[in-house]
Residue, then its C-alpha position, 0 to 999 in steps of 0.5 A: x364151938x363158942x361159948x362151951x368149955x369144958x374142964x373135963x376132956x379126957x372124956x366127952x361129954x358124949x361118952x367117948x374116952x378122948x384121951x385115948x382117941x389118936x386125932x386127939x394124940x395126934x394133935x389134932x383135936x382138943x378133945x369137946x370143949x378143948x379150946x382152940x381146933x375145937x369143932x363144932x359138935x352137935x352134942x356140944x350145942x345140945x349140952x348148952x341147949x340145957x343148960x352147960x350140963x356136963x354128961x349127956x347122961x345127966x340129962x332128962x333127955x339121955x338117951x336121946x335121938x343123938x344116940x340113935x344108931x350113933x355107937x353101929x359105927x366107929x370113928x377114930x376111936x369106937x363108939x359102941x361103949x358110950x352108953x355103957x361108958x357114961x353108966x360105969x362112970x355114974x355107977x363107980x365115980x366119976x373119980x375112980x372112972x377117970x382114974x381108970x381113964x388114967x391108966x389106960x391112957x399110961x398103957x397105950x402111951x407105953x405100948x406105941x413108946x415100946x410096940x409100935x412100928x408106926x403102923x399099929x397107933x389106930x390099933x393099940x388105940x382100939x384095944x385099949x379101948x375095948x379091953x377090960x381094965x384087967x385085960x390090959x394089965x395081964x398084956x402089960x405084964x406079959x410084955x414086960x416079963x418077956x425078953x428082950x433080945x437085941x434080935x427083935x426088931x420094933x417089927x417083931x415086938x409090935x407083932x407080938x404085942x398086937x398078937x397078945x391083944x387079939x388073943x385077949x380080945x378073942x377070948x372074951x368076944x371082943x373085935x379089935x376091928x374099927x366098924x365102918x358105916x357103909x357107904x349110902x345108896x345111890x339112887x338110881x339115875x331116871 
């Protein structure tokens, strides 16, 4: 979007962690503010609309209509956690948060180096998303300690390792699923 820029893109100004989004991983999206393939955002155009700032949570208005049944469904990457997102960020630093953004972004790029059979990106992606901090360290671990045969296949092992994610996920409530918005009603023909 012209005239918007941002320094910040490994987390939007919206409350997504763009860096562990897999459009961004892919290539295809910069991140809000990213520079060029940058696309038009209404969150972007509200931010300059007052003033450039850099959170919508530093905003008089936060939260505000934009946010209103945004986080019920998921994109590329979950949205239910922005709100809570910004207010961690706020809350512990945005240093420590980004940090903490940081190692997430190391996790995910180690389990689709070493776990993944082309067909779990969408899924680590959500997983290291949703899960604590905590969690993901203890999967990591786990992972790391087993061994590792010649007999496994990049099949099996990324098996194994979604099987430990949904396990960590289910014991604290978590659904691993990306949510779809439904599709609208169609009226009905006269």
């Amino acid at each position: 979007m012209k005239g918007f820029v941002r320094e910040e893109t490994r987390f939007s100004l919206c409350g997504l962690q763009c860096g562990l989004c897999v459009m961004r991983l892919g290539g295809y999206c910069p991140g809000c503010g990213g520079g060029e393939g940058n696309q038009s955002c209404a969150m972007a155009r509200c931010s300059l609309r007052h003033g450039g700032i850099a959170y919508c949570s530093a905003c008089e208005a936060y939260p505000c209509a934009h946010f209103d049944g945004e986080e019920d469904y998921d994109s590329f990457l979950p949205r239910r956690n922005r709100r809570r997102d910004l207010a961690r960020a706020q809350a512990m630093g945005w240093e420590a948060f980004l940090a903490e953004l940081d190692e997430r972004m190391d996790i995910l790029a180690w389990l689709l180096e070493n776990y993944n059979d082309g067909r779990r990106k969408s899924f680590y992606a959500t997983a290291v998303y949703l899960l604590g901090i905590e969690d993901l360290r203890a999967v990591r671990e786990g992972l790391a300690a087993a061994p590792d045969g010649p007999e496994q296949t990049r099949r099996a092992r990324a098996e194994w390792a979604a099987a430990l994610l949904r396990r960590r996920a289910e014991s604290r409530g978590i659904s691993l699923r990306l949510v779809q918005k439904p599709p609208k009603a169609r009226e009905p023909e006269k």
